[in-house]
ZASEMAR-36448 format. One line per field, with one value per residue (C-alpha): residue number from 1; x, y, z; residue in three letters. Coordinates in nm, 2 decimals. Layout:
<rs>
num c(NUM  ...)
X c(X  ...)
Y c(Y  ...)
Z c(Z  ...)
residu c(Ala  ...)
</rs>
This chain:
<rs>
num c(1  2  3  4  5  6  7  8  9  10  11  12  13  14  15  16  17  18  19  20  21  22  23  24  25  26  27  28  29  30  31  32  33  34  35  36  37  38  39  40  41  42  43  44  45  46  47  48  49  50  51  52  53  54  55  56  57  58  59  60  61  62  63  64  65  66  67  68  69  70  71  72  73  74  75  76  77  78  79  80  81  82  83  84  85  86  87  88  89  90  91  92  93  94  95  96  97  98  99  100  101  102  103  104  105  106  107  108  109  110  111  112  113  114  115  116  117  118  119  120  121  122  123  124  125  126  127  128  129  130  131  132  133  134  135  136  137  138  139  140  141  142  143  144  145  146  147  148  149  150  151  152  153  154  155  156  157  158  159  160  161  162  163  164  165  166  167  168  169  170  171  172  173  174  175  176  177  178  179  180  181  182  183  184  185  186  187  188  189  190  191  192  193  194  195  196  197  198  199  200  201  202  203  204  205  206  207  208  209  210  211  212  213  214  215  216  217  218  219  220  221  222  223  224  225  226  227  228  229  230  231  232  233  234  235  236  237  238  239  240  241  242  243  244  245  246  247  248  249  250  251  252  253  254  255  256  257  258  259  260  261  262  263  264  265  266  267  268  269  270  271  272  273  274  275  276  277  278  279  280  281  282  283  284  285  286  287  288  289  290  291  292  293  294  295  296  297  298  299  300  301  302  303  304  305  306  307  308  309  310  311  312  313  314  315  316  317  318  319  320  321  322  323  324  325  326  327  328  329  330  331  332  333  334  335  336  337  338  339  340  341  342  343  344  345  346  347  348  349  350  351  352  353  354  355  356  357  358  359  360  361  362  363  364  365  366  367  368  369  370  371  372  373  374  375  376  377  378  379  380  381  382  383  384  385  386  387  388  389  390  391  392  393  394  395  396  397  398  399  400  401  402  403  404  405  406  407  408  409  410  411  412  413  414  415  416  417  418  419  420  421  422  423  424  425  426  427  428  429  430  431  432  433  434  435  436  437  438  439  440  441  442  443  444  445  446  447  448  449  450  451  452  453  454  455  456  457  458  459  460  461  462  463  464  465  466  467  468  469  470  471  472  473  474  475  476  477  478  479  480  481)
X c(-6.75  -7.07  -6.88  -6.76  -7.13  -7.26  -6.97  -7.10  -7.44  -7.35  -7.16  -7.37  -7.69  -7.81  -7.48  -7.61  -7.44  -7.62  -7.82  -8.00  -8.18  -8.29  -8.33  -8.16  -8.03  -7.85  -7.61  -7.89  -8.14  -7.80  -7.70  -8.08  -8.12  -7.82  -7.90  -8.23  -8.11  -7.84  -8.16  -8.36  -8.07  -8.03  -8.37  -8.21  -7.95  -7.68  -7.32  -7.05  -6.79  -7.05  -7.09  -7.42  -7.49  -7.67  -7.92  -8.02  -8.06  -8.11  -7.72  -7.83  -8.03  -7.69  -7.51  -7.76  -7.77  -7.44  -7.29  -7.55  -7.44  -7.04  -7.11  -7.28  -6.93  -7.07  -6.88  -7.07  -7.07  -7.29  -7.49  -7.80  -7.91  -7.82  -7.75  -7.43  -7.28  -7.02  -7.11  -6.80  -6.88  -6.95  -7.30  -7.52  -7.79  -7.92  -8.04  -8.26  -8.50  -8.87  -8.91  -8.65  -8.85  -8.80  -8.46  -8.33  -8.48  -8.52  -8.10  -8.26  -7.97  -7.93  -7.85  -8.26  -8.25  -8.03  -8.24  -8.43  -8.38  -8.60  -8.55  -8.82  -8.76  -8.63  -8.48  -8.80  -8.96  -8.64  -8.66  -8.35  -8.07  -8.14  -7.79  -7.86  -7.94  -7.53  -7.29  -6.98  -6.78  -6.95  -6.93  -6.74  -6.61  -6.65  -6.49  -6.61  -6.60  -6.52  -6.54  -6.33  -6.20  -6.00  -5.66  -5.71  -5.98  -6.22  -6.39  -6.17  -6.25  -6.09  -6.13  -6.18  -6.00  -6.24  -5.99  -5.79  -6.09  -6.02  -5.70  -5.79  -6.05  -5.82  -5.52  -5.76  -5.94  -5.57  -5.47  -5.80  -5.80  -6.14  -6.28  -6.61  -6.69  -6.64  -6.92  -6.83  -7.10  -7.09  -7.30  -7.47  -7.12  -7.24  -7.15  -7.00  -6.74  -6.42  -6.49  -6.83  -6.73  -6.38  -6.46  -6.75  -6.62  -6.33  -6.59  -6.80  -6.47  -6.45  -6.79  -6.87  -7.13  -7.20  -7.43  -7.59  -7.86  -7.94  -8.22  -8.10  -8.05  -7.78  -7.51  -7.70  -7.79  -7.46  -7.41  -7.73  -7.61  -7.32  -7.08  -6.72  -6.63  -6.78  -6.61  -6.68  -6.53  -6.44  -6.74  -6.96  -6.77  -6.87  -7.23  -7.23  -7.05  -7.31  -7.61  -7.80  -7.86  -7.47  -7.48  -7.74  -7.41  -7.28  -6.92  -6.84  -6.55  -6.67  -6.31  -6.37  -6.26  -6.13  -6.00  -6.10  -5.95  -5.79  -5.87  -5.85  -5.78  -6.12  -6.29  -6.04  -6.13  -6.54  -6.45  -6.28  -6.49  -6.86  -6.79  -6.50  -6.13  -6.05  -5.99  -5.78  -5.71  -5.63  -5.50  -5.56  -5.73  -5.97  -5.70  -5.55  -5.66  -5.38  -5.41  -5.07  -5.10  -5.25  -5.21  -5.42  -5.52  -5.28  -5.44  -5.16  -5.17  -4.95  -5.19  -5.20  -4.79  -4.93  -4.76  -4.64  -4.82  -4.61  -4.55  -4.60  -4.31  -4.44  -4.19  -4.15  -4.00  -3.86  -3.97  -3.64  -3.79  -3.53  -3.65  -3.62  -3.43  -3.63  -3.86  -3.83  -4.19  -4.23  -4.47  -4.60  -4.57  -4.69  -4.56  -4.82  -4.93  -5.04  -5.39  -5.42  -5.53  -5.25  -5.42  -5.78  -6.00  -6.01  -5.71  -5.41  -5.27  -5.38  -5.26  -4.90  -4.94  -5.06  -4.94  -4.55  -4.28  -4.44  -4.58  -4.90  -4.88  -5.21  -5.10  -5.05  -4.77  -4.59  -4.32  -4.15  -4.00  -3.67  -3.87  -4.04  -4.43  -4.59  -4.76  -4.99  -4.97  -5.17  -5.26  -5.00  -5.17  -5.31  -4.96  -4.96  -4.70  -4.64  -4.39  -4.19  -4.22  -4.45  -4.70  -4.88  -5.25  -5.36  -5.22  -5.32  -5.67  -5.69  -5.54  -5.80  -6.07  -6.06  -5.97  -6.27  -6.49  -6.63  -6.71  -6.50  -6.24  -6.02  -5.73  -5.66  -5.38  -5.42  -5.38  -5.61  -5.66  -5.44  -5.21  -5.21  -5.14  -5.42  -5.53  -5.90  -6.01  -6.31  -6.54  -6.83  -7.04  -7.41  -7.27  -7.02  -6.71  -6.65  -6.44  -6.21  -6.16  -6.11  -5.85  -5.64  -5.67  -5.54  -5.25  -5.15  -5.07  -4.98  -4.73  -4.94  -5.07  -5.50  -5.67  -6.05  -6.29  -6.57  -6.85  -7.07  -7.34  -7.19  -6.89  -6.92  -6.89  -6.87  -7.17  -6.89  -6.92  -6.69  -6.82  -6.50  -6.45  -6.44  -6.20  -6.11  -6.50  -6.48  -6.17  -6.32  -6.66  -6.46  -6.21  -6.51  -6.58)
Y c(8.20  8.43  8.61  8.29  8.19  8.52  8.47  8.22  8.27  8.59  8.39  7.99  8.05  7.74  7.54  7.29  7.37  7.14  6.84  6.75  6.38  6.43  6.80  7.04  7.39  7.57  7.83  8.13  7.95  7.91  8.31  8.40  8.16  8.32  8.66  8.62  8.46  8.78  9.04  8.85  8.84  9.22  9.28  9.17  9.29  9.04  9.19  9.17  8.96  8.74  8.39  8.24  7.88  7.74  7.41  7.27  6.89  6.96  6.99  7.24  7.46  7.44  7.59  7.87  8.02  7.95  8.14  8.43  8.47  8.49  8.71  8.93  8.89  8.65  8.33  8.04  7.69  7.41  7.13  6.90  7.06  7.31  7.01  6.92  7.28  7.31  7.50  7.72  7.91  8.24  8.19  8.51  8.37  8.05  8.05  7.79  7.71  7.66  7.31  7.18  7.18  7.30  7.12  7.41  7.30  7.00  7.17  7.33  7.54  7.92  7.78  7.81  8.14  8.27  8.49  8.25  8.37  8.13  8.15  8.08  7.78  8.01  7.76  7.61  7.95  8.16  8.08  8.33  8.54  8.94  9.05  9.42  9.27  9.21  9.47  9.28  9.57  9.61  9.21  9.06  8.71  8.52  8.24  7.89  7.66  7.31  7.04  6.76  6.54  6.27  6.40  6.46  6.24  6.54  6.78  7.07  7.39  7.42  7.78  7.80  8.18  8.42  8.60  8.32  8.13  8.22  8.11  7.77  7.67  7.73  7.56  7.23  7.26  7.28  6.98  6.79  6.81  7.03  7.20  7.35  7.01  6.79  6.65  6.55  6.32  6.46  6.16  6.31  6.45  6.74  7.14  7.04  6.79  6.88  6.67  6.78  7.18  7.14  6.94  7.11  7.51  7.36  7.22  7.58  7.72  7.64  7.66  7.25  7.05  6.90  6.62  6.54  6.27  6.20  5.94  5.59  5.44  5.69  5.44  5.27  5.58  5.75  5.53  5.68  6.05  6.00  6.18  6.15  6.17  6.01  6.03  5.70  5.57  5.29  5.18  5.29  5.01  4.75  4.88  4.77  4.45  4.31  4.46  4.22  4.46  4.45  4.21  4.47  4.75  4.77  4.88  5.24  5.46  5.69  5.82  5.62  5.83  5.64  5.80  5.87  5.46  5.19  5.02  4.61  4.38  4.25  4.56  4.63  4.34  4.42  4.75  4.69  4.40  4.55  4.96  5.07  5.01  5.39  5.40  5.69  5.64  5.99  6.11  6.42  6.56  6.80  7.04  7.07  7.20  6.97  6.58  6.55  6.13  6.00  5.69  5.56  5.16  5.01  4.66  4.50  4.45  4.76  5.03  5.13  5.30  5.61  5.90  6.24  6.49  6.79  7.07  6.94  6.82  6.51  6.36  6.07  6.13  6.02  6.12  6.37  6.51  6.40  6.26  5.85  5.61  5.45  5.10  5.25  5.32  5.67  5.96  6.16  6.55  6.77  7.09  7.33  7.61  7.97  7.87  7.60  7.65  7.68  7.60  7.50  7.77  7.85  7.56  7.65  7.29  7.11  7.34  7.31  6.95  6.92  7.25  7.24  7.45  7.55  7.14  6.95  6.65  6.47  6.18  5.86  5.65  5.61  5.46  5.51  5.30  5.31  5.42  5.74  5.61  5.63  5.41  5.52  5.22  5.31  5.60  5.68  5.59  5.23  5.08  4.75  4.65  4.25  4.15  4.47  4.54  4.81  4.70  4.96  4.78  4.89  4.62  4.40  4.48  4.46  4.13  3.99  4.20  4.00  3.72  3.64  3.89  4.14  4.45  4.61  4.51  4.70  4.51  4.58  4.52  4.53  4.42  4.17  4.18  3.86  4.07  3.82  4.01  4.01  4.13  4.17  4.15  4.36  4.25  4.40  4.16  4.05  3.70  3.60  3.41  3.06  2.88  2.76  3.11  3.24  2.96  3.08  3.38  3.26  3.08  3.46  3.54  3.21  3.41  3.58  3.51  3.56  3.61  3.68  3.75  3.98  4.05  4.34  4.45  4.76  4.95  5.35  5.57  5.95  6.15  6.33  6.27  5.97  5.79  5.69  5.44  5.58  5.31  5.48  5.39  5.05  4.97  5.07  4.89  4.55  4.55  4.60  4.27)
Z c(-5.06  -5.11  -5.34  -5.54  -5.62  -5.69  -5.97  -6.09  -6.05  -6.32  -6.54  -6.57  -6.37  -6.49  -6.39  -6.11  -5.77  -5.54  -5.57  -5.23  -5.28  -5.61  -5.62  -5.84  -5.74  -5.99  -5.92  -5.92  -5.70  -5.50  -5.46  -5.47  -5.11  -4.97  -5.06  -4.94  -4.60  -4.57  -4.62  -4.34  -4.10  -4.19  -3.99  -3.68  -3.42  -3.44  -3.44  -3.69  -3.49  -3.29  -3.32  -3.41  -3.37  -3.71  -3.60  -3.90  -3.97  -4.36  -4.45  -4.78  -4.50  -4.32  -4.57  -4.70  -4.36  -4.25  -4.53  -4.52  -4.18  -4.26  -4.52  -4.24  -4.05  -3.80  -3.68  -3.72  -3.57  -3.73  -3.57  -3.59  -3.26  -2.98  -2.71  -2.97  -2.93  -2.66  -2.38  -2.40  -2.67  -2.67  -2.93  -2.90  -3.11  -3.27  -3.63  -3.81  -4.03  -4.00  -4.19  -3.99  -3.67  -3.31  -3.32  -3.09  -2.82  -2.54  -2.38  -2.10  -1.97  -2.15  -2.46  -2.51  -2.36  -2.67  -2.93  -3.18  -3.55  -3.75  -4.15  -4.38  -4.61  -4.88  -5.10  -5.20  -5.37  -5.54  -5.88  -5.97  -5.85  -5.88  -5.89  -5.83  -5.45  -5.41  -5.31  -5.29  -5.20  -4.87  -4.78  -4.45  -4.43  -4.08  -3.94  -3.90  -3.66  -3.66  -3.36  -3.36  -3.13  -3.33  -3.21  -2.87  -2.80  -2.63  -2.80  -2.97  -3.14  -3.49  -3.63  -3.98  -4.05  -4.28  -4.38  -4.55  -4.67  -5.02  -5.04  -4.86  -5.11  -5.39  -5.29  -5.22  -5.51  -5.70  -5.49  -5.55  -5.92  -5.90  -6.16  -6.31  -6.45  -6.09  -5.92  -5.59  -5.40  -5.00  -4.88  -4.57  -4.44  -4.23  -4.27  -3.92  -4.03  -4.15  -4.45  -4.46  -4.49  -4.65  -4.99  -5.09  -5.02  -5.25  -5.54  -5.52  -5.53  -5.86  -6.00  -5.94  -5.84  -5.48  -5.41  -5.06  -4.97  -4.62  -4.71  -4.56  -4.84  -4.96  -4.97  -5.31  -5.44  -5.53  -5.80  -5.99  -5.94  -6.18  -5.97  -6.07  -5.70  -5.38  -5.02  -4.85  -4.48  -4.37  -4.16  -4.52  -4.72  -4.41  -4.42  -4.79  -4.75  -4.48  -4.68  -4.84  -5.15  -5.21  -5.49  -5.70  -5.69  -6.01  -6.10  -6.21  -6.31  -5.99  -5.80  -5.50  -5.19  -4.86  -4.54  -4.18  -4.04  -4.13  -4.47  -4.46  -4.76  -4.76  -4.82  -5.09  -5.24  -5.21  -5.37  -5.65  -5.73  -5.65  -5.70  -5.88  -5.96  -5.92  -5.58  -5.39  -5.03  -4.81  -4.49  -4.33  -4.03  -3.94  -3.80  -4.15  -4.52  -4.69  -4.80  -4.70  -4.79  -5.05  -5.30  -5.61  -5.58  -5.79  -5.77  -5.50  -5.16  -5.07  -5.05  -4.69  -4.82  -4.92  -5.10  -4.98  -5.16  -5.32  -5.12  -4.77  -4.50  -4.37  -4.09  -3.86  -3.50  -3.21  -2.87  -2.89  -3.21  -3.41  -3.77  -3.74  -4.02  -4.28  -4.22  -3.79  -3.65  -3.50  -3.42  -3.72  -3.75  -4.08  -4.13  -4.09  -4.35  -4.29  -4.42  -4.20  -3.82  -3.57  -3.26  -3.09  -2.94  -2.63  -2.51  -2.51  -2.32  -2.61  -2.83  -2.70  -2.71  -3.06  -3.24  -3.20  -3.37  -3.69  -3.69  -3.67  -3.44  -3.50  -3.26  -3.50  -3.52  -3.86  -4.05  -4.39  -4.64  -4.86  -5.17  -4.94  -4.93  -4.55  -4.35  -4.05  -3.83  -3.50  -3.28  -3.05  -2.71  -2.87  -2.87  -2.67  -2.46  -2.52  -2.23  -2.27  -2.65  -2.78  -3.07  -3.32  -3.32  -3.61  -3.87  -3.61  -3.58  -3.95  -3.95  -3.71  -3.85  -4.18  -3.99  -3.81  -4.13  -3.82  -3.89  -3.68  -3.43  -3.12  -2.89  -2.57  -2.31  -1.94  -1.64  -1.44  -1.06  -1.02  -1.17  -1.52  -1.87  -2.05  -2.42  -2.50  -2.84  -2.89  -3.21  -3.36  -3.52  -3.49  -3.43  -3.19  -3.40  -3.42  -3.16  -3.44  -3.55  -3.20  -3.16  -3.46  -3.27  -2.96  -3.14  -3.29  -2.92  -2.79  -2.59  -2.35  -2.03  -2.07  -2.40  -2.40  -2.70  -2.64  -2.92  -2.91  -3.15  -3.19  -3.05  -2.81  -3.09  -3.11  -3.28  -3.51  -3.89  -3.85  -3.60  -3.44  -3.20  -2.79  -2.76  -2.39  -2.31  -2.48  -2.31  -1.96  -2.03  -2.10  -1.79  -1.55  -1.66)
residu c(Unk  Unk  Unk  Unk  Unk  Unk  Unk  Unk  Unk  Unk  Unk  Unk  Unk  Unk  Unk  Unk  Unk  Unk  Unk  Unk  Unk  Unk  Unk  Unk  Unk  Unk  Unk  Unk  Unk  Unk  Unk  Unk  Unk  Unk  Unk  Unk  Unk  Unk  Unk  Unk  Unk  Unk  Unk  Unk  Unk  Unk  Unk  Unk  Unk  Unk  Unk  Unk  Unk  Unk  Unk  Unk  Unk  Unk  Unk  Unk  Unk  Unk  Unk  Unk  Unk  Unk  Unk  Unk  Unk  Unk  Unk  Unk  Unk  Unk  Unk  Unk  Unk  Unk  Unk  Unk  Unk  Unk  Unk  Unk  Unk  Unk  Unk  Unk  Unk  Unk  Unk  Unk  Unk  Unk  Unk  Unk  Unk  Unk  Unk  Unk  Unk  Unk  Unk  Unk  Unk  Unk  Unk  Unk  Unk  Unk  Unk  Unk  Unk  Unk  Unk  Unk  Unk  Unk  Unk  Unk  Unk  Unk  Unk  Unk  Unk  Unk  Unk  Unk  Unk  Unk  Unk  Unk  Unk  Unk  Unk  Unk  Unk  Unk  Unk  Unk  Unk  Unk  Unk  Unk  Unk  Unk  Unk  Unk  Unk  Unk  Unk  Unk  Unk  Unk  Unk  Unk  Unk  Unk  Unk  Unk  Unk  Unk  Unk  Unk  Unk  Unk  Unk  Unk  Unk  Unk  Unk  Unk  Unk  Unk  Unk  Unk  Unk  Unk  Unk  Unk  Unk  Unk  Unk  Unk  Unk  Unk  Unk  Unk  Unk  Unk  Unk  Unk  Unk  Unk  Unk  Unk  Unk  Unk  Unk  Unk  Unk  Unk  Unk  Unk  Unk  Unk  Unk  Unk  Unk  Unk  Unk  Unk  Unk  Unk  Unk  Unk  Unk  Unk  Unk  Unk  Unk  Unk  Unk  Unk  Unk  Unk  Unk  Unk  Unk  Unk  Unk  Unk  Unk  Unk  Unk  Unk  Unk  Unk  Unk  Unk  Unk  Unk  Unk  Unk  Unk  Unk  Unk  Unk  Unk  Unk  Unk  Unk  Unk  Unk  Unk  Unk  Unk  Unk  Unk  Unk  Unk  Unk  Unk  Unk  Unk  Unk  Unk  Unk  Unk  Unk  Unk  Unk  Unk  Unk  Unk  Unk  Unk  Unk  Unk  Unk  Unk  Unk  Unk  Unk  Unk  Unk  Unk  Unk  Unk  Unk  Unk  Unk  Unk  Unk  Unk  Unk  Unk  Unk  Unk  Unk  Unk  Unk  Unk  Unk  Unk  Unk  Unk  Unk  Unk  Unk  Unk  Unk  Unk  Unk  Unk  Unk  Unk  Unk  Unk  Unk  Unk  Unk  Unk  Unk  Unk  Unk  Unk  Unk  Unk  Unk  Unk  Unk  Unk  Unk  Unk  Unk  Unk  Unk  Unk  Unk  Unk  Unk  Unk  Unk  Unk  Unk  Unk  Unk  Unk  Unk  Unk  Unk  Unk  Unk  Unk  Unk  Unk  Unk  Unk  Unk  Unk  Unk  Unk  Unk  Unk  Unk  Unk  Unk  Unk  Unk  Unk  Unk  Unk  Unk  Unk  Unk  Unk  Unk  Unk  Unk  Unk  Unk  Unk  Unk  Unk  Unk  Unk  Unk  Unk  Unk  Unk  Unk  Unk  Unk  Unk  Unk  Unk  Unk  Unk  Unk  Unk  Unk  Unk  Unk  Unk  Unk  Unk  Unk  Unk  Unk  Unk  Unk  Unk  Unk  Unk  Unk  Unk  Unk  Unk  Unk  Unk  Unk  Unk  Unk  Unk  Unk  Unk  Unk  Unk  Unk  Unk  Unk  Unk  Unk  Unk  Unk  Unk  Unk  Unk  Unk  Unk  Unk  Unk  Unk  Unk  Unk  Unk  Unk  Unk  Unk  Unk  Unk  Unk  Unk  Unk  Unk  Unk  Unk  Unk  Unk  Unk  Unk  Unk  Unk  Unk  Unk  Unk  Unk  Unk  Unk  Unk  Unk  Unk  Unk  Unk  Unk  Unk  Unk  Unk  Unk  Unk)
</rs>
């Protein structure tokens, strides 16, 4: 990636690589901070091969420093502070910067014991890139690190390979559409997301522009940045639908970007009507570099059916393994690529559960129509059982979700002490529903034994970039009750 920027720091130094709030880095300031982060690492004695743990809460920090140090051959691993990093990894020193604070400390354990490389806030002072600094012949590429845990539902290493780093940012920059001329708005997605890392390594790929803006009011400000691209989640379009500045949004021609949960009508309908009509929804995971699913808003109400993107083997299976028929649900595999990771550090049982014969298994269930589209229907291990028939929640929570307007909702099956069949519906919402809403409710499942509604302010969630629901937590918090 060094390499890539130097390029075009050569070719268009005054091309705009990065906007952080509302400041401009071109693509020299952008080689000139990384070159200048590689020549301070150079002073100390951090091996090629190591890995280094980069704290930064500035995400533009993140990323001169973290690619500094894989230039240098080092592995890295991102995070807002050292008490995020897993304690398995082997990190052999921590690196941050000055203006971001002592974030490496307050962990006490040997994490604090580590050797303390603190950067200067270079960014702030190069004013251009001297390319007689750059020896790309002599240059290593180290892997990165990703954490996720939206599979497996504990924390997993996902290695980002050095080596094939080049080839990875160009096939998703192909996929993407991405070119010199894209501007893709990152929000405050974090160099240790898999969105956060993987969108904008595509975008410098090809000599584009990234945006980032951590300020709170980020949501309002993409808009002004004129970006032709902006990643949004779920939970981001429910933040802007309760806000009381969502009637000053004005609609654009902006690519609106959705993935990372389950989309409901009513925000479609706040979307198109408040943002924009170009709308894209996506499906992937951290554990791969394709979009495998995809689909562009047509305007109906069909759009969670999303479309298999060329080039990837996307497959819907029985517990046998053996491909179901059309309109049958089933658990969803993707062929796997020899770019994309083929296992998580350091585990091989989860590996073996979740990397399978040349396949990805990312754990949802799925079924597929007559005319081929997809439609991820649930995670595998939040089916209900309704008196002996299994139940993808998904749809369901989406139907209730709008339902009762909540900002987000979760259903549960269990049983009581009494040894009654009961379903819990979960709801976050700063008011608790009507009665006459939680009776239309009730008649939805007239069918089973004990029904109980339980609001909450807001739902467990994990401190990832998607802030997914710890529906295991949320599930043991309400049958204490």
């Amino acid at each position: 990636m060094y390499s890539r920027i130097c390029e075009f720091a050569l070719r268009r130094p005054e091309k705009t690589a990065i906007i952080y709030a509302d400041q401009l880095i071109n693509y020299a300031t952008f080689a000139g901070c990384i070159t200048s982060a590689i020549k301070f690492l150079s002073q100390f004695d951090v091996a090629a091969g190591s890995t280094v743990a980069v704290i930064a809460r500035n995400i533009a920090h993140a990323w001169f420093v973290g690619i500094a140090a894989r230039a240098k051959g080092l592995h890295t691993i991102s995070a807002r502070s050292l008490a995020e990093i897993p304690r398995n990894i082997g990190v052999s020193a921590v690196l941050r910067v000055e203006s971001d604070g002592e974030v490496a400390s307050g962990c006490g354990d040997e994490f604090e014991k580590l050797p303390q490389i603190s950067f200067p806030s270079l960014w702030r002072t190069i004013k251009e890139f001297d390319a007689s600094d750059v020896n790309l012949g002599h240059l290593e590429c180290g892997d990165h690190l990703l954490f996720t845990s939206g599979t497996t539902g504990s924390g997993k290493g996902v290695v980002l390979s050095g080596e094939q780093e080049d080839l990875r940012n160009a096939f998703r920059a192909a996929t993407l559409g991405l070119d010199e001329s894209s501007i893709f708005h990152g929000m405050s997605f974090g160099v240790w997301t898999g969105a956060g890392y993987k969108q904008p390594s595509a975008v410098w790929h090809v000599g584009g522009t990234v945006i980032f803006d951590q300020r709170s009011n980020q949501l309002f400000n993409y808009a002004a940045k004129e970006s032709d691209q902006v990643a949004l989640l779920p939970a981001d379009i429910l933040q802007l639908m309760k806000s009381p500045q969502a009637g000053d949004l004005k609609p654009s021609d902006t690519l609106i970007s959705l993935s990372s949960g389950f989309v409901t009508k009513r925000m479609m309908e706040f979307i198109r009507a408040r943002m924009s009509r170009n709308i894209i929804l996506r499906y992937s995971a951290t554990e791969l570099i394709d979009v495998p699913l995809s689909r562009r808003d047509d305007g109906g109400d069909d759009f969670h059916w999303l479309d298999v993107a060329p080039g990837c083997v996307v497959e819907i299976v029985d517990a046998q393994g053996d491909v179901v028929p059309v309109d049958v649900e089933g658990t969803l595999r993707i062929r796997l690529k020899a770019y994309d990771p083929q296992g998580y550090l350091g585990d091989d049982r989860a590996s073996a559960a979740v990397f399978r014969d040349g396949c990805f298994y990312p754990g949802d269930m799925a079924v597929r129509r007559p005319d081929g589209r997809v439609r991820i229907v649930g995670r595998v291990v939040d089916v209900i059982n309704l008196h002996g028939h299994k139940w993808a929640v998904a749809p369901l929570e989406a139907l209730i979700q709008d339902e009762l307007s909540a900002e987000d909702v979760c259903l549960f099956i269990h049983n009581t002490a009494e040894g009654d069949e009961e379903m819990i519906v979960a709801v976050q919402s700063q008011v608790r529903p009507s009665e006459g809403a939680v009776e239309r409710i009730k008649a939805r499942f007239s069918g089973i034994d004990r029904l109980r509604v339980e609001t909450m302010a807001e739902f467990p969630r994990s401190d990832s970039g998607t802030r997914k629901v710890q529906r295991s937590v949320l599930k043991a918090m309400l049958t204490a009750k």
